[in-house]
Structure formats: C-alpha cells, structure tokens
C-alpha positions, 0 to 999 in steps of 0.5 A: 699911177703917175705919167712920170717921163725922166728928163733925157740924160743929154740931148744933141746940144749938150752932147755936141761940144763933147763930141767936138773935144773928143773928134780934135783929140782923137785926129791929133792921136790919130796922126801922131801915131801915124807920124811914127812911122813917116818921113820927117816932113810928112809927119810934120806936115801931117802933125800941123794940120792936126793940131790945127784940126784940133785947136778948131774941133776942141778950142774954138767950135765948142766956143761956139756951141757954148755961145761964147763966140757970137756967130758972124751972119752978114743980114744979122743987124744987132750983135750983143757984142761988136760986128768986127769981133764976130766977124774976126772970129768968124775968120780965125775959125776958116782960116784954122780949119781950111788950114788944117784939114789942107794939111792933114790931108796932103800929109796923109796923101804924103804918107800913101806916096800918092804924090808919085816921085820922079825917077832919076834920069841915070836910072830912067837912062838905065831902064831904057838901054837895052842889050844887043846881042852878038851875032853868034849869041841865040836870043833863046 
C-alpha cells in the first residue's frame, strides 16, 4: 500500500491574484449596474472610485503577489531593483486605492441620499406659517 497524498489542487498564494481579479471586477459590476439608476454625478463619482478600486485589486495587487512589483519596506536595505521604484509604486498603489474606495464610498453615501439636502427657504417659509382662524371659525 503506497502513502500516495496528491498535491493540493491550489494553495492560498496561488489562489489569491485570482481572487484579487475577480473582487476589482466584481465591485466595477457592482457599481455599474447601481449607476443605472443614480443621478449623473453620483453615478459618476460612484463609476470612478470603482474603476480605480479595480485597477488596484485587478492591475496592481496581483503585480504583487506575482512578485513583479518589489515591495517597499523602509528597514529593507538591498532592493533587486532600485529603492525609488519601489517606493513610486508603493505610492501609485495608496494613492489608488484611498482614492477609490474615498469615492466609491461617497457615491454609495450619495446614492442612499444620506447627505441630507437642504430644503428651500420658500418651501421652509411655507411649512412654518401657519392658518389663523377667524373669529367665528371652530377649530374642531
């Protein structure tokens, strides 16, 4: 009898970059169809944050993972390549993705109208007068 164990069909590094495509996609789907029904900045400002959500999580990050992009770490002393590459990419990759999910998530908040808007002052004016009654008028 053999103590045969077949390799695992992936493991999480494999698995990762996959998952990282598939999660930038999946939010630019996501807000697009959500865009189809929102006002036309918030479905822009929604669009933008996702495709910048999705350029990091498809483009970039897997870079990554796959080892093509070094990672930036400040007490690293030896880069394969140059410091100030790593560092631009370490940037390029922040900027992106704080930029992304800032707007995805105010044209989310957007689209919940949960930035209140303000009511006009004539109709604020008309909601306060109220009707006096005559003197010969019940006010059953």
């Amino acid at each position: 009898m053999s103590n045969f164990i077949p390799p695992p069909l992936s493991s999480i590094e494999a698995v990762r970059p996959v998952f990282l495509i598939v999660m930038g996609v999946f939010m630019l789907l996501i807000a697009w169809r959500l865009a189809k029904s929102a006002g036309l900045w918030t479905a822009r400002v929604m669009v933008f944050g996702a495709l910048m959500l999705a350029i990091g999580y498809a483009v970039i990050l897997p870079l990554y993972e796959a080892g093509i992009v070094e990672r930036y770490a400040p007490e690293k002393r030896h880069y394969h390549g140059s410091e100030a590459v790593a560092l631009g990419w370490h940037a390029v990759k922040i900027v992106v993705m704080n930029i992304g999910w800032l707007a995805f998530g105010t044209g989310l908040a957007m689209h919940a109208r949960i930035f209140g808007e303000p009511a006009p002052r004539a109709a604020a004016r008309q909601a306060v007068q109220t009707r006096t009654l005559a003197p010969h008028e019940s006010a059953a």
